[in-house]
C-alpha positions in Angstrom: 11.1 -5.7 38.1 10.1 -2.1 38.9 12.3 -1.1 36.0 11.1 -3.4 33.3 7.5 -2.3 34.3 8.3 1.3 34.2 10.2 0.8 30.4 7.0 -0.9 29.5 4.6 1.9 30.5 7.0 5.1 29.0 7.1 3.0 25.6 3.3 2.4 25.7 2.8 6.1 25.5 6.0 6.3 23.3 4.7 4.1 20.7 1.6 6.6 20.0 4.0 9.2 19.2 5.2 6.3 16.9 2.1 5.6 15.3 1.5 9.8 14.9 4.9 10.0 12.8 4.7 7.1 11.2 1.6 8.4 9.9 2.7 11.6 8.5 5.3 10.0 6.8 3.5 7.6 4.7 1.1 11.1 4.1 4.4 12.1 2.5 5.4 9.4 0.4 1.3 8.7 -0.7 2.3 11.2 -2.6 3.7 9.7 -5.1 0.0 9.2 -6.4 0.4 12.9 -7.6 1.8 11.5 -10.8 -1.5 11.2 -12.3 -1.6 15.1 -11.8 2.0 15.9 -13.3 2.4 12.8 -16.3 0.6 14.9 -18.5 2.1 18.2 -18.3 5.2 15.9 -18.2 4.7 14.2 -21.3 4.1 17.0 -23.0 7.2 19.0 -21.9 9.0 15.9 -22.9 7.2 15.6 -26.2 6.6 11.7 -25.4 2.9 9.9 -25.9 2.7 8.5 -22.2 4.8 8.5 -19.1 3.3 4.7 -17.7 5.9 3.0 -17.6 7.7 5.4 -14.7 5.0 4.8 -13.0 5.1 1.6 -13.0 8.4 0.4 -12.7 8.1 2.9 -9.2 5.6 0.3 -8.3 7.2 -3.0 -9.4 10.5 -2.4 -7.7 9.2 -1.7 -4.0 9.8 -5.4 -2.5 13.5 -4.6 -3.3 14.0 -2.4 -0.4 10.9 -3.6 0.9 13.1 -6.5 1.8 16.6 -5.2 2.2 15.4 -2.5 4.5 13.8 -5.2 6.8 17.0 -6.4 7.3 18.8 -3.3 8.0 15.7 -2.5 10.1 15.9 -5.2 12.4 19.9 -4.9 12.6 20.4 -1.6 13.4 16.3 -0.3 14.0 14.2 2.4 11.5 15.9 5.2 12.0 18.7 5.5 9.7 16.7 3.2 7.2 13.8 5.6 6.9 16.6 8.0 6.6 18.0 7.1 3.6 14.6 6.0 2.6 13.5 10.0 2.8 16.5 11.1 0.9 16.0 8.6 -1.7 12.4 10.1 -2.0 12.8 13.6 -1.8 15.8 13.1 -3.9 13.9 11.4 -6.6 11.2 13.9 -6.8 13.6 16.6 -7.2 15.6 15.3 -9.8 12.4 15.1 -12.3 12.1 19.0 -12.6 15.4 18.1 -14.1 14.9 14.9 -16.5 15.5 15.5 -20.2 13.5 11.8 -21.4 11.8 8.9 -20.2 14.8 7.4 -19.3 15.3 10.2 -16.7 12.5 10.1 -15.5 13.0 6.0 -15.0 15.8 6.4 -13.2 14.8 9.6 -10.7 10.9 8.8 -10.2 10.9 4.8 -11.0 13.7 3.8 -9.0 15.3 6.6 -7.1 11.8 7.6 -5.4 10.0 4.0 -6.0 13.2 2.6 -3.8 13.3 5.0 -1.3 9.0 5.0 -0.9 9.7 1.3 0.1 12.3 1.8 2.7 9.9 4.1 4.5 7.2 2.2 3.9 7.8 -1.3 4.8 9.7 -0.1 8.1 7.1 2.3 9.2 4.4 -0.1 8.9 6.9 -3.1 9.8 8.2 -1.4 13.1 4.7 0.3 14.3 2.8 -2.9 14.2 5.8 -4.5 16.3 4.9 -2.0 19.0 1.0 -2.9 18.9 0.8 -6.7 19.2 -2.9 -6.3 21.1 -3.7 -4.0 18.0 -2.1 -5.0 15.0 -4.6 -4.7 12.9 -5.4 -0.7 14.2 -1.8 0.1 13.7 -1.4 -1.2 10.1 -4.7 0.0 9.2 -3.8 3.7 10.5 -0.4 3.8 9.0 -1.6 2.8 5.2 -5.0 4.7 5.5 -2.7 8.2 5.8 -0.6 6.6 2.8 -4.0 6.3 0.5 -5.2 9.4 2.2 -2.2 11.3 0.5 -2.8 11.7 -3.1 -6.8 13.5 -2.2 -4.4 16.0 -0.6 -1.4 16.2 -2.7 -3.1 15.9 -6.1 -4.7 19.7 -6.2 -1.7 20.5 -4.2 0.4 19.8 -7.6 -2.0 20.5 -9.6 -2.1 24.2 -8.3 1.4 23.9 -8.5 1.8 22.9 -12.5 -0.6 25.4 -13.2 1.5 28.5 -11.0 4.9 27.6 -11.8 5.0 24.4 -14.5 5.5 21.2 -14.5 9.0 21.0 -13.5 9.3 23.8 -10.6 6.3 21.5 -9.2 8.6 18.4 -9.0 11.8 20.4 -7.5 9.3 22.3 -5.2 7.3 18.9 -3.8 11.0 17.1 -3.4 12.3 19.9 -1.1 9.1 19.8 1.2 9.3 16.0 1.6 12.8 15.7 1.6 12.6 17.8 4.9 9.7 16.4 6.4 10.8 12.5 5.9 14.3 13.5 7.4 13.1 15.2 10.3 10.1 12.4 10.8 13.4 9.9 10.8 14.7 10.7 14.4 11.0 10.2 16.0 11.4 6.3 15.1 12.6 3.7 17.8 13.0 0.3 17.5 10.6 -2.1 19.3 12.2 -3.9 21.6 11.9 -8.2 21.0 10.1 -8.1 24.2 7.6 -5.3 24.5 4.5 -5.9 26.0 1.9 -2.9 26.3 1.8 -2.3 30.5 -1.9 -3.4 31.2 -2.0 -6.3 28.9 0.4 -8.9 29.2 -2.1 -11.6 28.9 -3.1 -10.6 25.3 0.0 -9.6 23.6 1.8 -12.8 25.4 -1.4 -14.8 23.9 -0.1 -13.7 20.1 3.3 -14.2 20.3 2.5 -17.9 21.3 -0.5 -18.8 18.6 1.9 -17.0 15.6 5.7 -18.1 16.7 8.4 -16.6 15.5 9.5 -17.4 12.0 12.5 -16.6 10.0 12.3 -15.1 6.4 13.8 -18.6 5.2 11.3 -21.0 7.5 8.3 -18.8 6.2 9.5 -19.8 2.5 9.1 -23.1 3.5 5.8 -23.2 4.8 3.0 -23.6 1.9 0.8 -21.0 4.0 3.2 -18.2 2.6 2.4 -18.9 -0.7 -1.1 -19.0 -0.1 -1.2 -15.6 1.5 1.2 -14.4 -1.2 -1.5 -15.5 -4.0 -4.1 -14.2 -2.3 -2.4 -10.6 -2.2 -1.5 -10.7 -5.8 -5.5 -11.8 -6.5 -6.4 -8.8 -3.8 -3.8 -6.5 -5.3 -4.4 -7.0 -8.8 -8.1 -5.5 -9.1 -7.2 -2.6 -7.0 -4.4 -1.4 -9.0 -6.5 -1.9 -12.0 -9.1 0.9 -11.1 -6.7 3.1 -9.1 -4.2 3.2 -12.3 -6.5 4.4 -14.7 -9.8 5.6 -12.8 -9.9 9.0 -14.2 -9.9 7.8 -18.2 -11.9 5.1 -17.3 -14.6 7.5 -16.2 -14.4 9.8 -18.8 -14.6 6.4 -21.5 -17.4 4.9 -19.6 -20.0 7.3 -18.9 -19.2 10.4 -21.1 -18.3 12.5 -17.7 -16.6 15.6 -18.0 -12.6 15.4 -17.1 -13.6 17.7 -13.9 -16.4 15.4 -12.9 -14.2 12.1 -13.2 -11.2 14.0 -11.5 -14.6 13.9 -8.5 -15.0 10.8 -8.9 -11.4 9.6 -8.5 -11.8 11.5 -5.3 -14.3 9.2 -4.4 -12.2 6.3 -5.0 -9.3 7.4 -3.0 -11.3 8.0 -0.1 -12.7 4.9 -0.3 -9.0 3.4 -0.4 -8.3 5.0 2.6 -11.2 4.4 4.7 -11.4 1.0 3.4 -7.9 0.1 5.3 -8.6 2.6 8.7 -12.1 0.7 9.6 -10.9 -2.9 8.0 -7.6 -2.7 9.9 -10.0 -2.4 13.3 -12.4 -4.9 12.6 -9.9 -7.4 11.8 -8.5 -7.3 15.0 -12.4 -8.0 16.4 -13.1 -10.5 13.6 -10.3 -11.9 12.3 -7.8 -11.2 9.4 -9.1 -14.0 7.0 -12.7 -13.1 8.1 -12.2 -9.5 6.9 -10.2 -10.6 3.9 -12.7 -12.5 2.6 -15.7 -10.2 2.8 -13.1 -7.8 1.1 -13.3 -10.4 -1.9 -16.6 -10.9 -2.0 -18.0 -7.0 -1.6 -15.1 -6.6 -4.8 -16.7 -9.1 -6.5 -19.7 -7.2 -6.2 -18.1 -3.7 -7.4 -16.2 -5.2 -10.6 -19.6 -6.6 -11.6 -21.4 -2.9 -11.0 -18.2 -1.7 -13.1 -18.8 -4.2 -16.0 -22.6 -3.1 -16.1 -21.9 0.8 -15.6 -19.4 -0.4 -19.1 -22.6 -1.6 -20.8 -24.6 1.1 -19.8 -22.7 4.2 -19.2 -24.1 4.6 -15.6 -22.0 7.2 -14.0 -24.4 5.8 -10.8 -23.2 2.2 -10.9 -19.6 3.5 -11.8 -19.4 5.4 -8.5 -21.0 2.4 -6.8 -18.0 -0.3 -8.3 -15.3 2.8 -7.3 -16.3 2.7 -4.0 -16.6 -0.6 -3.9 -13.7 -2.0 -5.4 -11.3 1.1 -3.3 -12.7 0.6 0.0 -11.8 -3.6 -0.6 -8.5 -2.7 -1.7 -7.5 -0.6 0.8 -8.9 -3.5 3.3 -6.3 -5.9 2.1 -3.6 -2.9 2.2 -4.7 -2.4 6.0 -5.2 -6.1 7.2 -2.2 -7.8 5.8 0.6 -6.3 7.4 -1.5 -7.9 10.6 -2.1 -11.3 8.3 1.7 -11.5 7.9 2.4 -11.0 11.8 -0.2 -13.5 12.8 1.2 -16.2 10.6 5.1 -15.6 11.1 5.3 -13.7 14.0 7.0 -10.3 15.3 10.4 -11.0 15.4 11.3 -10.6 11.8 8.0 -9.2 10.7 9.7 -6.3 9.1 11.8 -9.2 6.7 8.6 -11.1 6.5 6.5 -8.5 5.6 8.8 -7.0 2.8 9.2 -10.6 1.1 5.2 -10.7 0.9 5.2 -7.4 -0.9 6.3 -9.2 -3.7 3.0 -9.9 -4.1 2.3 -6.4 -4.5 4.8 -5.5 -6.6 3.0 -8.3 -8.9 -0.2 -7.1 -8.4 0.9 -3.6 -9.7 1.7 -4.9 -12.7 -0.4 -7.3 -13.8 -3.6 -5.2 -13.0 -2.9 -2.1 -15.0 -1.6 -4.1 -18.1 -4.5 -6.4 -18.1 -6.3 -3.0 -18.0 -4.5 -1.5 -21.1 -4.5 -5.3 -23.1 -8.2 -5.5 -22.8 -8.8 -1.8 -23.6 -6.4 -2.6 -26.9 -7.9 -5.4 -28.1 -11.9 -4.9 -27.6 -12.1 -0.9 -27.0 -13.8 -1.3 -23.5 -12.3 -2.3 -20.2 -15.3 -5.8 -20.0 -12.8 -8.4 -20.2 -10.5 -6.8 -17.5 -13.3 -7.2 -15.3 -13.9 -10.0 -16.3 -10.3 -11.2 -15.3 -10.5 -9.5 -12.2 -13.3 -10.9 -10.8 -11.6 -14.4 -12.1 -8.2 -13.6 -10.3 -10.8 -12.3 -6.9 -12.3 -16.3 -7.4 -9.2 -17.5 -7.3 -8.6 -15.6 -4.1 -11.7 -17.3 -2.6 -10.1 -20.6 -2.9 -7.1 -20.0 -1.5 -8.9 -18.5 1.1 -10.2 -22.1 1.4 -6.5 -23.7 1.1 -5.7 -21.5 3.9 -7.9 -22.4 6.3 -7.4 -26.2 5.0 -3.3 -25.5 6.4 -3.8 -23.6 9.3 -5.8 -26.2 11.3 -3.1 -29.3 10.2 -0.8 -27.5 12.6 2.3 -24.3 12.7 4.3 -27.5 11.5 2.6 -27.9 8.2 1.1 -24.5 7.6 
């Protein structure tokens, strides 16, 4: 007995050195957000009108390894999954100061790095939250806050570098650094033990296991509540990687900003992203995940309308308002679902779990920037994306009401 209480109190301080890593990791892969930086110069050097669709095939891909490094995660722990998950990144980067067309570039940045992002990703998040069941909402909150965090300090980082030493010295230069950094962060990570309970607070983290249970990836796909929550990510998702895709242009086409003050307000928006997913992740675990979720969808509600004014008017004022607005709800359902995911299906096989509801994601990546580009097409402003956005946000509202309809006919039904 002496021995199990003494394991439990060296990994409670363990799992803060945890948290610390698995922090400066996702800083590392965030990162990937410097492509808005080095597409251009990219393009250019390539001779090619736009570079999008690396972009987004990096994003639509994730859940892949998302998934598959759940698996491996909880068979043989996160070490030599965010491993290969680092290589895959730093690799990826790397190989771009190399690519010759778009297609190289689809293959190094899109999947190589998009891949590898996800294996770090989904078991950094998957396996910290697994060692803060009394603050589940804290942990996931910290660990995606440092990933949105990433491209405020990476961006004029390769910036500055595309200006000293071009485009593609930037990409070989970037790869190296996080190639190292990712590796070394690798041999930090432990896997949670199935029974860890924080010394002190037995009572509480017992208390979750019980109200969630512990549900296996197929079992989730068989409870309606999974689709629910997978909707609602996609309607959550969808609006936020609508803004964050093309918030630069969109400032610049809006209000008649300089390129230097819309690279400020982008700024704005990333911060807002990141802070939006550190305090939501905290007060979830006060108020409740679906109680936080929904005043998410309702504040965005509030930003896409101040967006689809400032598109009437050219307000730079109610464009920073709807930035702010729409990041900071964005990055709340980025920092509050990985806890959503853990109090519906449990711990156990959170990691699985988790990367099977990233589909959702992966959805919402796509749909929301080429709703963005369709609408901007077809009328010349970005009104009817809005417009859809605060339709899809709407839709999230009543599954919000479905959701609560499940969860009280019992774990059974739900």
């Amino acid at each position: 007995m002496q021995t199990v209480e003494k394991r439990s109190v060296q990994l409670s301080r363990q799992r803060w050195i945890i948290l610390a890593v698995s922090c400066l990791m996702n800083l590392c892969i965030g990162s990937m957000y410097a492509w808005s930086v080095l597409a251009a110069p990219m393009a250019e050097e390539l001779h090619v009108p736009d570079l999008s669709i690396v972009f987004s095939t990096a994003n639509a891909v994730g859940f892949i390894t998302m998934i598959i490094g759940g698996i491996l995660n909880d068979r043989y722990g996160p070490r030599w999954v965010v491993f290969a998950g680092g290589v895959m990144f730093g690799l990826g980067m790397f190989s771009c100061g190399f690519a010759g067309n778009t297609g190289d570039l689809i293959l190094s940045y899109g999947l190589m790095l998009g891949l590898g992002l996800s294996l770090v990703y989904g078991c950094t998040i998957g396996n910290t939250v697994k060692f803060f069941p009394d603050r589940k909402g804290m942990a996931g909150g910290a660990t995606t806050a440092f990933y949105g965090i990433s491209s405020v300090l990476f961006a004029p980082v390769a910036n500055a570098l595309n200006d000293i030493v071009g485009v593609r010295a930037a990409f070989r230069i970037l790869g190296t650094v996080f190639l190292f950094m990712l590796c070394l962060g690798s041999f930090f990570m432990h896997k949670c033990p199935e029974d860890f309970t924080p010394s002190g607070d037995t009572r509480h983290a017992s208390a979750c296991r019980r109200k969630a249970g512990e549900k296996t990836p197929l079992e989730m796909l068989h409870m309606p509540v999974f689709y629910i929550m997978l909707l609602m990510l996609v309607c959550g998702g969808s609006f936020g990687m609508m803004i964050i895709s093309s918030a630069k242009s969109m400032g610049v086409r809006m209000t008649g900003v300089s390129a230097a003050a819309a690279s400020l307000l982008v700024s704005v928006l990333c911060l807002s992203n990141t802070a939006g997913r550190l305090i939501a992740g905290m007060l979830s675990d006060r108020f409740g995940r679906i109680h936080t979720l929904t005043a998410a969808m309702l504040t965005a509600l509030a930003g896409l309308a101040a967006l689809f004014r400032a598109d009437i008017s050219g307000s730079v004022f109610l464009f920073a308002v709807g930035l702010i607005l729409t990041g900071s709800c964005f990055g709340t359902f980025m920092g509050v679902f990985p806890g959503f995911c853990t109090d519906q299906f449990g711990m156990r096989y959170n990691t699985v779990n988790y990367g099977i509801m990233w589909i959702g994601f992966s959805l919402a990546g796509v749909i929301g920037p080429a709703a963005l580009r369709m609408a901007y097409g077809a009328f010349g402003t970005y009104r009817m994306a809005f417009a859809a956005a605060m339709l899809l946000l709407l839709i999230g509202l009543i599954c919000v009401f479905v959701y609560h309809v499940l969860t009280k006919r019992g774990p059974g039904i739900s």
